[in-house]
C-alpha positions as CSV (number, residue, x, y, z in Angstrom):
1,X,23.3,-24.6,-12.7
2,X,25.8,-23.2,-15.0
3,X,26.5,-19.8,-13.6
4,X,28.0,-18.7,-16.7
5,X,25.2,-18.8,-18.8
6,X,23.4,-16.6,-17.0
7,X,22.9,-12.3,-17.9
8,X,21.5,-9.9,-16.9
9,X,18.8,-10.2,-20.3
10,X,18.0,-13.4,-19.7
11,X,17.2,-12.1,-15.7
12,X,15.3,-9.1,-16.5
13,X,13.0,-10.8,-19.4
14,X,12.6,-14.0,-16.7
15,X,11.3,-11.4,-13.9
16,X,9.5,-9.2,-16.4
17,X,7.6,-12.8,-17.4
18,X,6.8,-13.1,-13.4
19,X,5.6,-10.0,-12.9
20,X,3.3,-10.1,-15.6
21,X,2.1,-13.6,-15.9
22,X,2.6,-13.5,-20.2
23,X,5.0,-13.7,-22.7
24,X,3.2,-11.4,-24.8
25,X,2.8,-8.5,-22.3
26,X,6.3,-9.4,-21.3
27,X,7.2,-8.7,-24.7
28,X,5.5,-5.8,-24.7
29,X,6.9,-3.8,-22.4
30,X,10.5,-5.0,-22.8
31,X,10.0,-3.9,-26.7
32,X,10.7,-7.1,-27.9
33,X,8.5,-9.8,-29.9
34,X,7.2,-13.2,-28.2
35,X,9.4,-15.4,-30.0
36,X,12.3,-13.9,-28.8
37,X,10.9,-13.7,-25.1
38,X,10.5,-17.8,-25.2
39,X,14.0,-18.1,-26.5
40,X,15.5,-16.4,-23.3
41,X,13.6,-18.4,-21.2
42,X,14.7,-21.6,-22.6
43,X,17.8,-20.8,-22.0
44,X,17.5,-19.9,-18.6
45,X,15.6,-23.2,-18.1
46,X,18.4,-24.7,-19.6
47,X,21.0,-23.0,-17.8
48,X,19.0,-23.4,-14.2
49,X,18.1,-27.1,-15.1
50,X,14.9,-26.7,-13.8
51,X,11.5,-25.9,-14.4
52,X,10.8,-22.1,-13.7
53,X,7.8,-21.3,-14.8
54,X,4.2,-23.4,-15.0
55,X,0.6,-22.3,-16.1
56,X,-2.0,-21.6,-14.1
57,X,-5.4,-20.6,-15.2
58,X,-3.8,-18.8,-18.5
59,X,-1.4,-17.0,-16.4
60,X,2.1,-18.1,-16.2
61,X,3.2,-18.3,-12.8
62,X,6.8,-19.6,-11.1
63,X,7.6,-22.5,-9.5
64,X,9.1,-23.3,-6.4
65,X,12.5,-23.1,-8.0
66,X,11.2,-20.4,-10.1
67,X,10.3,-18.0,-7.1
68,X,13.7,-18.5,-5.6
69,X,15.2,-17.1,-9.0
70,X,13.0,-14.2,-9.0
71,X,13.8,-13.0,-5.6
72,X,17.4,-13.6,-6.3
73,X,17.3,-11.7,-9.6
74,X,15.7,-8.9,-8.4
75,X,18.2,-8.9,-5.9
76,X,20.8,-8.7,-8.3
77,X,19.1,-6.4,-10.3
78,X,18.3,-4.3,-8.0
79,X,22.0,-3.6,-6.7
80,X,22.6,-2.6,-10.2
81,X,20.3,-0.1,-10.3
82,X,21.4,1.2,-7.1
83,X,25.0,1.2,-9.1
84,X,23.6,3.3,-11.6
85,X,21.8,5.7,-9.0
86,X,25.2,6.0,-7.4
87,X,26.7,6.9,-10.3
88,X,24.3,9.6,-11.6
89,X,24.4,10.9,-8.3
90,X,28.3,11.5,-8.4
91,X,27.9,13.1,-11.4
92,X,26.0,15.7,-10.2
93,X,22.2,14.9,-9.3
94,X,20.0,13.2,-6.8
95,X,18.2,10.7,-8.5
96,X,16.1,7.6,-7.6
97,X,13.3,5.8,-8.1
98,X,10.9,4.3,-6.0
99,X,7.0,3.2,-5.6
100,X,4.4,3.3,-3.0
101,X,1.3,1.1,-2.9
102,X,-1.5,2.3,-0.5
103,X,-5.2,1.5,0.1
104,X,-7.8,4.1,-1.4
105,X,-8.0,6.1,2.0
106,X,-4.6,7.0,2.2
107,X,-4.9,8.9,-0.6
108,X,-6.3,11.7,1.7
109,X,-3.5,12.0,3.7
110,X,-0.5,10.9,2.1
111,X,-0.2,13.3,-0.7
112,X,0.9,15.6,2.1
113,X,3.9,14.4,2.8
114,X,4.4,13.4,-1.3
115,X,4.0,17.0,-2.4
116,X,6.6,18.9,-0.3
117,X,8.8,15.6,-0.6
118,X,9.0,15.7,-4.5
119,X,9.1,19.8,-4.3
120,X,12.6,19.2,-2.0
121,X,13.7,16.2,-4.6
122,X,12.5,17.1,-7.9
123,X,15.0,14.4,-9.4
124,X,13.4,11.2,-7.5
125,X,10.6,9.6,-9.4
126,X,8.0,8.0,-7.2
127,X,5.4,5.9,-8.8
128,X,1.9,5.7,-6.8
129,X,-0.2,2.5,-6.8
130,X,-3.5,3.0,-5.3
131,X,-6.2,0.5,-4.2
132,X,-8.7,-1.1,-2.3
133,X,-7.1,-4.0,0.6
134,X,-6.8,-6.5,-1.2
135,X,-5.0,-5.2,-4.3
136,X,-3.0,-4.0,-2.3
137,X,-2.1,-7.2,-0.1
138,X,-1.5,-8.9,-3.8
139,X,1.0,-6.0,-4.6
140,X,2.6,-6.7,-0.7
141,X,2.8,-10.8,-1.5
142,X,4.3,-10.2,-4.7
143,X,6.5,-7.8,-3.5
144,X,5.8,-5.4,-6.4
145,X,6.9,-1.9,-4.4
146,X,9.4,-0.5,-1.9
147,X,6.5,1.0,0.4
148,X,3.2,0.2,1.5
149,X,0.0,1.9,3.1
150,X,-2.3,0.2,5.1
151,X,-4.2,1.0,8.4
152,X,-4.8,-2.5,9.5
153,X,-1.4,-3.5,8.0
154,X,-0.8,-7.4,6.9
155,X,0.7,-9.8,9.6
156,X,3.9,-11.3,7.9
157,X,7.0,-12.0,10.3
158,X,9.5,-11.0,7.6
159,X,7.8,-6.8,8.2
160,X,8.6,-3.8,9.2
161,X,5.6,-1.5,10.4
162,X,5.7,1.8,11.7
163,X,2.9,4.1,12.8
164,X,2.8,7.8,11.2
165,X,-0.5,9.3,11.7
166,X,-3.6,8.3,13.9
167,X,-7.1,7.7,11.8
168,X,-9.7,8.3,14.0
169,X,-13.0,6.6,12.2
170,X,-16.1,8.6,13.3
171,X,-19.8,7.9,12.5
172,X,-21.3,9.9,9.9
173,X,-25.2,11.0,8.8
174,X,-26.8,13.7,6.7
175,X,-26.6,17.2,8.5
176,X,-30.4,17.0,8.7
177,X,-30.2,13.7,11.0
178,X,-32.4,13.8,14.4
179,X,-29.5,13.0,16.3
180,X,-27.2,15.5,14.8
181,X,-27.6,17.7,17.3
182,X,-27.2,15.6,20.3
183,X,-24.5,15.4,22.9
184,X,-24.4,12.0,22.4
185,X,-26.1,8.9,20.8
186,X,-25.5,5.1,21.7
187,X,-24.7,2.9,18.6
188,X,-28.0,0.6,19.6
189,X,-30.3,3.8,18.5
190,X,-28.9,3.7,15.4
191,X,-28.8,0.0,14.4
192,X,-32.1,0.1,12.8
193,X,-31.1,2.9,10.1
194,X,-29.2,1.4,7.0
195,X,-25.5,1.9,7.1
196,X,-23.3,2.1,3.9
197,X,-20.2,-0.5,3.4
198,X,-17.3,-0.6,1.9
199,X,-16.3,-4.0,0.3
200,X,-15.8,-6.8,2.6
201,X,-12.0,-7.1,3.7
202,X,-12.3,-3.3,3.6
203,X,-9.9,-2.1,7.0
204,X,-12.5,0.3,7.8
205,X,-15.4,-2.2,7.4
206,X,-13.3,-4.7,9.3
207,X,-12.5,-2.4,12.5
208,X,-16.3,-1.2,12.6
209,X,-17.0,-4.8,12.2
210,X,-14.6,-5.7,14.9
211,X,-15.7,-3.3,17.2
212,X,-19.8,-4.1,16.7
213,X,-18.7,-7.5,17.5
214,X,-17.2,-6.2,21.4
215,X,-20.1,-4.5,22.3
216,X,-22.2,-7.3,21.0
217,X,-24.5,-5.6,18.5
218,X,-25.1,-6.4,15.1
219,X,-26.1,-4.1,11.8
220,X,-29.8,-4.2,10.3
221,X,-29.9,-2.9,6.5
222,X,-26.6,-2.4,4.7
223,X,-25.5,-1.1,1.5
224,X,-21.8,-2.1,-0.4
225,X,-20.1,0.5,-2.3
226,X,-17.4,0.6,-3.9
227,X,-15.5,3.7,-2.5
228,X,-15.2,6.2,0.2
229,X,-16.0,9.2,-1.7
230,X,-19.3,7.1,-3.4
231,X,-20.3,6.4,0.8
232,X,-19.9,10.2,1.3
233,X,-21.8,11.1,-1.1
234,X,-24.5,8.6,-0.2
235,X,-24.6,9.7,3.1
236,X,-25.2,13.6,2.2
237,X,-28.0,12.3,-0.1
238,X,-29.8,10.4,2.6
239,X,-29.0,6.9,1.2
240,X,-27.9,6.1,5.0
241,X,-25.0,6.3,7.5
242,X,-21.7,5.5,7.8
243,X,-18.3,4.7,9.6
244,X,-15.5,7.1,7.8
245,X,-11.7,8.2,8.3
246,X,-12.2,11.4,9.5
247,X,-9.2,12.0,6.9
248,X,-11.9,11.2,4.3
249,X,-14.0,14.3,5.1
250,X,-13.5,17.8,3.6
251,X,-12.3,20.8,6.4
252,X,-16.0,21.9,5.5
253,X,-18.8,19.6,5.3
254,X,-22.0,21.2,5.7
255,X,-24.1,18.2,4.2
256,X,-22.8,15.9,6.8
257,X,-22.6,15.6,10.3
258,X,-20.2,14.1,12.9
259,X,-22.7,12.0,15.1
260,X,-20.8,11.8,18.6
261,X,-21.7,8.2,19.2
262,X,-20.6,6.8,22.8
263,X,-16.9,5.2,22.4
264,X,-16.4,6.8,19.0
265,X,-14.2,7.7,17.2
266,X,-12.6,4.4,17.3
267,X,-8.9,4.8,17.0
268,X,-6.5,3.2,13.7
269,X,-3.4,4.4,12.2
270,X,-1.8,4.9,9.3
271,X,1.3,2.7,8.6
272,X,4.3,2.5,6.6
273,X,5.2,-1.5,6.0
274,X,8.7,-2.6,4.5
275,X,8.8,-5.6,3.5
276,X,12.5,-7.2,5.6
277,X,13.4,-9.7,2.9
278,X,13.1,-7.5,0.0
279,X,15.6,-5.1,-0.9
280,X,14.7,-1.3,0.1
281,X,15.7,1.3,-2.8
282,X,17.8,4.4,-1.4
283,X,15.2,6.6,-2.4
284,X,12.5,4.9,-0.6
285,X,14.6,5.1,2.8
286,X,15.3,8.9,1.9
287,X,11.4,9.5,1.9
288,X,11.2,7.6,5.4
289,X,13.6,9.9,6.6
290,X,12.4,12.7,5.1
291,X,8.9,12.0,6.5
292,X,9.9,11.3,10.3
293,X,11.7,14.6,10.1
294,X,8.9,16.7,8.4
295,X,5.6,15.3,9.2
296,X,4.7,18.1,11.7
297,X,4.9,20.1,8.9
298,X,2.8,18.6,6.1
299,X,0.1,17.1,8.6
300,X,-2.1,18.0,11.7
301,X,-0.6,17.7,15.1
302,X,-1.5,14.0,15.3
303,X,1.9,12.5,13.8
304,X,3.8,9.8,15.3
305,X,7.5,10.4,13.9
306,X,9.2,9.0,16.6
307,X,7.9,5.7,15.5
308,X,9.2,6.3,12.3
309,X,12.8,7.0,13.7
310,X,12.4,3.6,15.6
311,X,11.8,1.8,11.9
312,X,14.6,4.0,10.6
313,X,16.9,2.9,13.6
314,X,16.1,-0.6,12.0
315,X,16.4,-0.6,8.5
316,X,19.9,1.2,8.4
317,X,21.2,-1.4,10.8
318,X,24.1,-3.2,9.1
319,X,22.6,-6.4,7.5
320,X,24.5,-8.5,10.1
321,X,22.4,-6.9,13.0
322,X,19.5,-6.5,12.0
């Protein structure tokens, strides 16, 4: 590879192409037209001296050689733009960027934390990305953020987890319910109503799932829908039951009731993940920090900041130690 050939243009419109799998929407959104867009890739081919980039069902996707030059260029990239934050920041402001992908659910809680963070850092712009599990894993194996949500997190040895806030998942029915006023049910009394379902691969659906499966029952009639808040709504209109963050449910819910089934509420977290061999933006470790040190503040007493001090502990380590 000749080294010299390479810029920083030819870099940024190569990882722009990966990210979005097209010339044309590469084009696009680095304001320039398609022909131009194949022109710096042939000469990065030509400078690498290898294939980069193949097509795969209409969508252009990198090679083995090609995915080693994206994570090195946004690598290089990245630094820079670190540089620049460095140098706005000596002139006078506290500037960053980073972005956050999180499953649908967090959206409930994390805007707690968000809201005081941007009021105490007006100058960092955080981008939200919000989902359902699996868009969200595709954002994680593409590495397409600094941060990432999830209550049944991905298992990858090259991340970081850490714990911030429990998510106690409770059984939910209509307010009129016979049970509702019960000191408690068993889950086998109930197995013959229809429950309501989030999509399969769903963490909720998969730790209700996983738990039926330990006590050895098994669901009758279900229902799939495609949200939390369309499950809620079902529930208060009689369509069935259901198994819910608790986070998901309004301070006041007079339509619904908490049914206090036997070895409920089943216990999940909420977790930060950082991925360990992608490079972690200043801002995004500032918003750790500042959420380890601030979460009994913006959330109920049910915060786990010491485990976010642990996964600070970690990430600041020089590179050599860690």
């Amino acid at each position: 590879m000749n080294v010299r050939h390479l810029t920083f243009r030819l870099l940024q419109v190569f990882t722009t192409v990966v990210r979005t799998g097209s010339v044309s929407e590469a084009a696009r959104r680095l304001h320039l037209t398609q022909p131009t867009v194949s022109q710096q890739l042939r000469r990065l081919t030509e400078a690498v001296g290898e294939s980069l980039l193949q097509n795969s069902q209409g969508r252009l996707m990198p090679t083995e050689a090609g995915r080693e030059l994206y994570r090195a260029s946004r690598e290089v990239l990245g630094r820079f733009d670190d540089f620049q934050d460095y140098l706005t920041a000596l002139r006078g402001g506290k500037r960053g960027r980073f972005s956050i992908s999180l499953v649908s659910t967090a959206q409930y809680v994390l805007p707690r934390l968000l809201g005081p963070f941007s009021q105490s850092f007006p100058e960092v712009n955080v981008t939200l990305h919000i989902g359902n599990r699996r868009q969200v894993l595709t954002r994680f194996e593409h590495q397409d953020d600094d941060l990432y949500v999830f209550s049944h997190p991905p298992s990858l040895d090259q991340a970081l987890a850490g714990r911030f806030l429990r998510n106690p998942l409770v059984v939910v029915a209509p307010h009129t319910h016979r049970f509702a006023g019960r000191e408690q049910v068993a889950m086998h009394e109930l197995l013959d109503e229809r429950f309501l379902l989030r999509e399969p691969g769903s963490a909720t659906r998969m730790l209700f799932e996983s738990w039926l499966q330990e006590h050895g029952l098994s669901l009758g009639p279900t229902l799939q829908m495609a949200s939390n808040e369309a499950i809620r709504v079902g529930v208060a209109a009689g369509l069935g039951l259901a198994v819910l963050s608790e986070h998901v449910l309004p301070p006041e819910h007079p339509d619904l009731a908490i049914l206090p089934v036997r070895d409920f509420p089943v216990e999940s977290y909420w977790q930060f993940i950082v991925r360990l061999d992608q490079r972690l933006s200043h801002a995004a470790l500032g918003f750790l920090r500042f959420a380890a040190g601030h979460l009994d503040e913006c959330v109920e007493p049910r915060f786990l900041a010491n485990e976010l001090h642990v996964m600070l502990g970690t990430l600041e380590k020089p590179v050599d130690e860690v």
